[in-house]
RODO-2510 file (C-alpha; in nm, 4 decimals, decimal comma):
residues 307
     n   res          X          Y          Z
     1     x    -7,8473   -11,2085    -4,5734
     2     x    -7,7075   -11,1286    -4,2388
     3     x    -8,0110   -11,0903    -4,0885
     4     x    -8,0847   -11,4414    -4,2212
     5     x    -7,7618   -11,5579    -4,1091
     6     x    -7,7951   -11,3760    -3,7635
     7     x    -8,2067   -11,5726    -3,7036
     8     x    -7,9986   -11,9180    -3,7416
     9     x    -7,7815   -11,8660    -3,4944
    10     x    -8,0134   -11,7296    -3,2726
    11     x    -8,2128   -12,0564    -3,3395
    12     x    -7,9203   -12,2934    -3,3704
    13     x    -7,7863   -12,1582    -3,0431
    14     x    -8,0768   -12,3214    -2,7997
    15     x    -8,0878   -12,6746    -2,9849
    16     x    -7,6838   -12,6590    -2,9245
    17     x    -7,7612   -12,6015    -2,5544
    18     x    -8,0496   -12,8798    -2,5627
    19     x    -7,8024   -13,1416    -2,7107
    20     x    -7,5438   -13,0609    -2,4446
    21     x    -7,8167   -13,0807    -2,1322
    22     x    -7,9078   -13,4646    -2,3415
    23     x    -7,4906   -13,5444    -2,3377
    24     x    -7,4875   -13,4630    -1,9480
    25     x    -7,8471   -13,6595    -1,8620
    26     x    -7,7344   -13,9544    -2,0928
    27     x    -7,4488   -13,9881    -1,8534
    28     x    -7,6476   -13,9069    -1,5659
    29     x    -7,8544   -14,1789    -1,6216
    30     x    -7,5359   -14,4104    -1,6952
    31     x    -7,4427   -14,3258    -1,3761
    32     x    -7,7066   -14,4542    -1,1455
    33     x    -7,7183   -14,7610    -1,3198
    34     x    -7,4682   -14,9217    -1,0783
    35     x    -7,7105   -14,8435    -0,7461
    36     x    -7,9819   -15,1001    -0,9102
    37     x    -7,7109   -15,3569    -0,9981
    38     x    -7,6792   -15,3518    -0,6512
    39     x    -7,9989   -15,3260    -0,5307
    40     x    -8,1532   -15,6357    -0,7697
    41     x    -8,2050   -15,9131    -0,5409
    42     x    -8,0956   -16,1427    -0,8620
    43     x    -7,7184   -16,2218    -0,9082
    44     x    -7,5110   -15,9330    -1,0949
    45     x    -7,4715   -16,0542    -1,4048
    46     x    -7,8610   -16,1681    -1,4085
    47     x    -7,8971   -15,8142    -1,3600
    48     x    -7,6999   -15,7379    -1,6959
    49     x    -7,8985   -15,9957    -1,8598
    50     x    -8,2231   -15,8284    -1,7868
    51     x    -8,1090   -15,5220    -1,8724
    52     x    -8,0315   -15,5634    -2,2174
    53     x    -8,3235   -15,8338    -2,2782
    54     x    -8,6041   -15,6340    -2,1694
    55     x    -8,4713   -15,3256    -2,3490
    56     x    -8,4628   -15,5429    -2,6839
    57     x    -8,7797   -15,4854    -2,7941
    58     x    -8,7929   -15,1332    -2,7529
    59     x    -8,4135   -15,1147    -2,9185
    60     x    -8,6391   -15,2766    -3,2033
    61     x    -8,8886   -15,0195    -3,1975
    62     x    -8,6356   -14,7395    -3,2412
    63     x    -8,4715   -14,9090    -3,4813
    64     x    -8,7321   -14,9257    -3,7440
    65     x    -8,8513   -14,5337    -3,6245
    66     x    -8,4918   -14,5034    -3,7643
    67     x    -8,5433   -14,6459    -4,0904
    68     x    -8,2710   -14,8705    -4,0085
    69     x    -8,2647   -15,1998    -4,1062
    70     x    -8,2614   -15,5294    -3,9139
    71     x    -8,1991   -15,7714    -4,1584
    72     x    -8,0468   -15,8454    -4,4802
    73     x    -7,6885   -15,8053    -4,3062
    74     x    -7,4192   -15,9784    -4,4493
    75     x    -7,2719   -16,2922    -4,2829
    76     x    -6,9254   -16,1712    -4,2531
    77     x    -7,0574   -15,8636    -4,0899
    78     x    -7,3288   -16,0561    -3,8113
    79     x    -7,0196   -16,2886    -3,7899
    80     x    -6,8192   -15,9523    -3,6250
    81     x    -7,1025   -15,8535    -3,4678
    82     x    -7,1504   -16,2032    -3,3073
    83     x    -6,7728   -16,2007    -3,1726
    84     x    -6,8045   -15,8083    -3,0413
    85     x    -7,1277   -15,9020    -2,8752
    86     x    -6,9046   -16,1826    -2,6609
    87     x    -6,6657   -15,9536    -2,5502
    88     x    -6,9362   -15,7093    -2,4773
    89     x    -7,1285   -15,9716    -2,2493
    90     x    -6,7770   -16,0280    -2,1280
    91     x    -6,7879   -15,6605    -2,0226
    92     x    -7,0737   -15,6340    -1,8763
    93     x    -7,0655   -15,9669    -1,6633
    94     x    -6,7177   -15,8439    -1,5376
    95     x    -6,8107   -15,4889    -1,4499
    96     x    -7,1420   -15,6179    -1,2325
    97     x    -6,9345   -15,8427    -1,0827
    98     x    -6,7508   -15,5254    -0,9768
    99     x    -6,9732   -15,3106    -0,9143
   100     x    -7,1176   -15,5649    -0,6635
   101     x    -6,7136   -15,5928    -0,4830
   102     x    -6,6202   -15,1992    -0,5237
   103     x    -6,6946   -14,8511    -0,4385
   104     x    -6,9388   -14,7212    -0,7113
   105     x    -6,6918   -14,4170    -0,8118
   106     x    -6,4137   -14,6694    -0,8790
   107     x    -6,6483   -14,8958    -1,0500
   108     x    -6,7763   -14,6612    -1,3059
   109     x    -6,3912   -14,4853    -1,3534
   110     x    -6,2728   -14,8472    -1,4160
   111     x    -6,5136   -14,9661    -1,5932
   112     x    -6,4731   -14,6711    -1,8948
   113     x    -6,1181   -14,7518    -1,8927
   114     x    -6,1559   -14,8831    -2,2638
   115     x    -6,0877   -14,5625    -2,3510
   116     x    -5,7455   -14,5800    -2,2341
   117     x    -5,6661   -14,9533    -2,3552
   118     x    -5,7500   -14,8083    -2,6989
   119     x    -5,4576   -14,5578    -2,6862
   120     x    -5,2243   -14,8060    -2,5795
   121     x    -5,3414   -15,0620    -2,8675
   122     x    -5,2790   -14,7651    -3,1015
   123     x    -4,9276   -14,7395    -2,9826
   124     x    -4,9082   -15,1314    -3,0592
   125     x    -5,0527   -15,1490    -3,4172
   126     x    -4,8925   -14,8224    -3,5440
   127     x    -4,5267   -14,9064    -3,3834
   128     x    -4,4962   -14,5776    -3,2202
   129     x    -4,4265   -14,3995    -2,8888
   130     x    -4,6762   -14,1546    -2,7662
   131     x    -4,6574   -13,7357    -2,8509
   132     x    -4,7486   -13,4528    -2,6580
   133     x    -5,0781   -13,5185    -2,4578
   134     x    -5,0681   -13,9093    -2,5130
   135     x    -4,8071   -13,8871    -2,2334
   136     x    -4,9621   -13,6881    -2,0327
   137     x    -5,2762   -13,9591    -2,0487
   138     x    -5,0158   -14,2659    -1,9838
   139     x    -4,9103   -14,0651    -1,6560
   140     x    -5,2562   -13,9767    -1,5157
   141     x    -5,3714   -14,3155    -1,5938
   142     x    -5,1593   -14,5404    -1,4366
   143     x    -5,0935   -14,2722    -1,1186
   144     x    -5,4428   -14,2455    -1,0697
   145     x    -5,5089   -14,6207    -1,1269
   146     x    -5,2264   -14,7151    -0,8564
   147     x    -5,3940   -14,4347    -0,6178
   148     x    -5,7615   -14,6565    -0,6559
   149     x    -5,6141   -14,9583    -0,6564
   150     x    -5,3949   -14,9145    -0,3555
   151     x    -5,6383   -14,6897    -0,1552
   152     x    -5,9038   -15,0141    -0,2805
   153     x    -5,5978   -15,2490    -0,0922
   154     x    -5,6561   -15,0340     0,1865
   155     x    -6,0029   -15,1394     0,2098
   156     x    -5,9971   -15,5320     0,1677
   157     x    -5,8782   -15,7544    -0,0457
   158     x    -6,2372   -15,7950    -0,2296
   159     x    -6,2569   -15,4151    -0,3388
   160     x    -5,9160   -15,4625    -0,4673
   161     x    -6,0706   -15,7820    -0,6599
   162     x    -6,3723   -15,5530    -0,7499
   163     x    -6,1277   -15,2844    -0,9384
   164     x    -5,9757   -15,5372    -1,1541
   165     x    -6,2826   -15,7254    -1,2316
   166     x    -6,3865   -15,3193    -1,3310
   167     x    -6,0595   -15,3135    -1,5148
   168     x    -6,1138   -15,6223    -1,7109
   169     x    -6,4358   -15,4655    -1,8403
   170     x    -6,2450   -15,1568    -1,9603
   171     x    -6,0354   -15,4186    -2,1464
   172     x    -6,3311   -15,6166    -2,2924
   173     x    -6,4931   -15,2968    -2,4002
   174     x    -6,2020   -15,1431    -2,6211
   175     x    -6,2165   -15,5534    -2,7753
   176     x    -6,6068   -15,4625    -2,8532
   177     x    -6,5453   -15,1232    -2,9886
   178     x    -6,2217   -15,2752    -3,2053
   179     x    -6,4209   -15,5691    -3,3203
   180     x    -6,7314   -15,3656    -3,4008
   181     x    -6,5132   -15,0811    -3,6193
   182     x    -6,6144   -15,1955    -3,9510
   183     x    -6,8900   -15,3794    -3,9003
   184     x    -7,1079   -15,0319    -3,7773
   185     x    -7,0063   -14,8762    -4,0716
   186     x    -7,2871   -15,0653    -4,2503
   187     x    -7,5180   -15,0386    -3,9433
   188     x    -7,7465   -14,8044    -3,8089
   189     x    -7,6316   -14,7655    -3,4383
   190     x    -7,9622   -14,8674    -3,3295
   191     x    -7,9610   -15,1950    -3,5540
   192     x    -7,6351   -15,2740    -3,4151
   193     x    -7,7567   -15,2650    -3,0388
   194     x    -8,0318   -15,4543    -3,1317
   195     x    -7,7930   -15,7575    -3,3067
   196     x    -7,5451   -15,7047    -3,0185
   197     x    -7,8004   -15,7624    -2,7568
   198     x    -7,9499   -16,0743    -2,9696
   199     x    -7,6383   -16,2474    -2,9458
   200     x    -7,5122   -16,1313    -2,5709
   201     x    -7,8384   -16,2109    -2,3878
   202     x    -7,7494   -16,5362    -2,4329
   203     x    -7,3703   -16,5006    -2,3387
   204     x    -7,4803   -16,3198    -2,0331
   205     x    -7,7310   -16,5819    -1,9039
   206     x    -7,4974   -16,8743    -1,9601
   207     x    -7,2432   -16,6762    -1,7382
   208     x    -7,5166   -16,6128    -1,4545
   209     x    -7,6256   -16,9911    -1,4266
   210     x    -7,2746   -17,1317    -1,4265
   211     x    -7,2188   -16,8932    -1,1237
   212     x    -7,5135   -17,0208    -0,9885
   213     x    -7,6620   -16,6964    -0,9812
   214     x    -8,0428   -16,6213    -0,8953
   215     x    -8,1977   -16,5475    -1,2533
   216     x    -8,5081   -16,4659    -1,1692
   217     x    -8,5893   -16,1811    -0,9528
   218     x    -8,8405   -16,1469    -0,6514
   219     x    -8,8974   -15,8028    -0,6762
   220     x    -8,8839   -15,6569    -1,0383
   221     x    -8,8512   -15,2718    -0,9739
   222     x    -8,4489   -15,2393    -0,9571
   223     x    -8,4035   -15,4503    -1,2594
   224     x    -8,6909   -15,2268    -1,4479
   225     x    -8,5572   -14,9480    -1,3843
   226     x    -8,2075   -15,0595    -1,4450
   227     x    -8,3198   -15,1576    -1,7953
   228     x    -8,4788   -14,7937    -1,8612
   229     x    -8,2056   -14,5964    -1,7031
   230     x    -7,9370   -14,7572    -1,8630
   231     x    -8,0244   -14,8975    -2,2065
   232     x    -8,3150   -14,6397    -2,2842
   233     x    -8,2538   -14,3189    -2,1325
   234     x    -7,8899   -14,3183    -2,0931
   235     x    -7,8281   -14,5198    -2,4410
   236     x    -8,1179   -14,3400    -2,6255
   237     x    -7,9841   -13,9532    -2,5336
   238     x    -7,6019   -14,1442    -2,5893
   239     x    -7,6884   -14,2081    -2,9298
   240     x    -7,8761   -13,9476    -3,0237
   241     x    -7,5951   -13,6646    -2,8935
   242     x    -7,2604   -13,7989    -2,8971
   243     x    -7,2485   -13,7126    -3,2833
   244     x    -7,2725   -13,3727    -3,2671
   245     x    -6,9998   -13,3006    -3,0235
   246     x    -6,6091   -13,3462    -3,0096
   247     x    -6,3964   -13,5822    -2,8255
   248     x    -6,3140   -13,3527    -2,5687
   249     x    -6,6683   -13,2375    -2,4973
   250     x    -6,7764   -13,5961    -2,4461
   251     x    -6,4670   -13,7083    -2,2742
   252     x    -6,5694   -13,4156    -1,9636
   253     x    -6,9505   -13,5253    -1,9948
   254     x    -6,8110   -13,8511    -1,9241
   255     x    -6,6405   -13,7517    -1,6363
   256     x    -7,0378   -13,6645    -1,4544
   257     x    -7,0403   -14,0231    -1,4704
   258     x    -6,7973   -14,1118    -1,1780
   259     x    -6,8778   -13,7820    -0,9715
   260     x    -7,2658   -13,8818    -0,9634
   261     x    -7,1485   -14,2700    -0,8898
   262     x    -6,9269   -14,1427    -0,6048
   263     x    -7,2117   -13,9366    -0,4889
   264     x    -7,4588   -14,2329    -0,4822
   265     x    -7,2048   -14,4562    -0,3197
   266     x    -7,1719   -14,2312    -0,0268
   267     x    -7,5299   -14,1186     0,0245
   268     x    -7,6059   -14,4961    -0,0123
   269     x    -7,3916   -14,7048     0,0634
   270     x    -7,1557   -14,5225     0,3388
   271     x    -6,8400   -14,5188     0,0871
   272     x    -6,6480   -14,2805     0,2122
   273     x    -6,3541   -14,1237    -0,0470
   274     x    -6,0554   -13,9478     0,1531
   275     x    -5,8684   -13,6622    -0,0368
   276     x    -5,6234   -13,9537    -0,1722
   277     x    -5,9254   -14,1189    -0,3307
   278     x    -6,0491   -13,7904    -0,5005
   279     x    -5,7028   -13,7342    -0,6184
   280     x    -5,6324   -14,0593    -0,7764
   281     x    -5,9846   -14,0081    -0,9354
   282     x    -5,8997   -13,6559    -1,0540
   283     x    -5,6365   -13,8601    -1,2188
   284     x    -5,7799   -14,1000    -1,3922
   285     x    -6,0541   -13,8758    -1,4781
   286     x    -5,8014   -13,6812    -1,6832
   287     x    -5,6992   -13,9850    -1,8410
   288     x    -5,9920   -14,0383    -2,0024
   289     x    -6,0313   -13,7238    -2,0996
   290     x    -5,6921   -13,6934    -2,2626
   291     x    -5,7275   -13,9931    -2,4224
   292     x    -6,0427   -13,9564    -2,5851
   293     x    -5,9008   -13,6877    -2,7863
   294     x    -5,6381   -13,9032    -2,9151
   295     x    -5,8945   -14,2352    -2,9560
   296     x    -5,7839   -14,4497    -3,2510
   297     x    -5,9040   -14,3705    -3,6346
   298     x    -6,2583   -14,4895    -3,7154
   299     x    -6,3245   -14,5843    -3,3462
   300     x    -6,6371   -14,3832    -3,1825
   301     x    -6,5930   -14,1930    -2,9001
   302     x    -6,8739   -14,2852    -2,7320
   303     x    -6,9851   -14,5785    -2,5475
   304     x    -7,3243   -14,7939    -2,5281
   305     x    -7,4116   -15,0139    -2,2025
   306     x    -7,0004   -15,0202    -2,0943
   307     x    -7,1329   -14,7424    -1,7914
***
């Protein structure tokens, strides 16, 4: 029997390390999402229309390799879905808009911020002050957030405008994840991206053509690979890995996320972060982090296209 015992952990041991390395490249992939918002020669939020439209059919397609079904959902439930999927176009609309205003580090911090406005709603709902490490996430989050913000001030007035459009996204994504928290109890997750995306393609591209954004792109390759980077190989390994690990282990795979971004930014773009910047990021970082082991009852801690 031990020897039996002692085989499975041998085995068990290398798929453990395999899900980790798919936790770290599903955020990888997250992360360089950003660069082809930028680089689409459409508008930004065309950008997060394509993204989730052209991944539909393959979301689809894993959905029934799933066995999970895409109809026969109960109206009350498609009618949460519907109003998540709203603030989830809201979300994404916002944080391209940012993305396209900001430094790419900030962007991506900001933009998983829902995290965060989760731990404060808890405080709200449950009429209580926060214990032990839920202060220490308060602290981090709103030093490091004044750091960004005022190093962002620094900059210009439109990367300030950038962080708080990123901000707002963080915002619309804890209303997603709170809307969604029964409804995906009767859903397969892969069924629910598919019903989210039906009803925020539209959202999206309403948003796009009342900014009089270009829809249609010139040159397809950014928004291509946008759509596989983000919604299939950063979504798909999501998906498939954030169940098998802890909030804390996924809170510091998250944390790849803004490093890579920064990276990018700077090899790219010329965005240069001064010890201040890294600090305030540090920060925040922990925020997340902190409060991602202290995430609400019943809400994931993962995330889908919010990074």
């Amino acid at each position: 029997m031990e020897n039996k015992g002692g085989r499975q952990a041998v085995l068990g041991q290398p798929r453990r390390w395999l899900l980790l390395l798919a936790l770290l490249a599903g955020n990888m992939a997250l992360a360089v999402g950003p660069l082809f918002v930028r680089l689409a020669d459409t508008g930004p939020v065309s950008a997060a229309f394509w993204r989730l439209f052209l991944a539909l059919p393959f979301l689809l397609i894993f959905a029934r390799v799933s066995g999970q079904a895409i109809g026969g959902i109960p109206r009350r439930t498609l009618a949460l879905v519907a109003t998540g999927a709203v603030a989830f176009a809201l979300d994404l609309s916002s944080w391209h808009i940012g993305i396209e205003q900001t430094r790419l580090g900030n962007a991506t911090l900001f933009g998983n911020a829902g995290s965060i406005v989760l731990l404060f709603w808890t405080f709200i709902i449950t009429r209580s002050l926060p214990r032990g490490f839920e202060w220490l996430a308060i602290a981090l989050a709103l030093g490091g957030a004044s750091i960004l913000l005022g190093r962002s001030l620094e900059i210009s007035v439109t990367t300030l405008v950038g962080d708080l459009f990123c901000l707002a996204a963080g915002l619309f994504y804890a209303v997603y994840l709170l809307t969604l928290q029964d409804a995906r109890k009767g859903i397969g997750a892969w069924s629910l991206l598919v019903w989210v995306s039906i009803f925020a393609c539209p959202v999206i591209l309403a948003i796009a053509l009342l900014l009089g954004e270009q829809v249609w792109p010139t040159d397809w390759t950014p928004v291509v690979i946008l759509f596989i980077s983000s919604q299939l190989i950063g979504q798909g390994l999501m998906v498939f890995s954030l169940k098998h690990f802890p909030p804390l282990v996924i809170g510091l795979a998250l944390l790849t996320q803004p490093a890579l971004a920064a990276m990018i930014g700077y090899s790219v773009f010329g965005e240069v972060l001064l010890p201040l910047d890294v600090v305030g990021m540090m920060m925040l970082g922990g925020a997340l982090v902190f409060a991602r082991t202290t995430r609400p009852k019943g809400v994931p801690a993962g995330q889908t296209a919010a990074s």
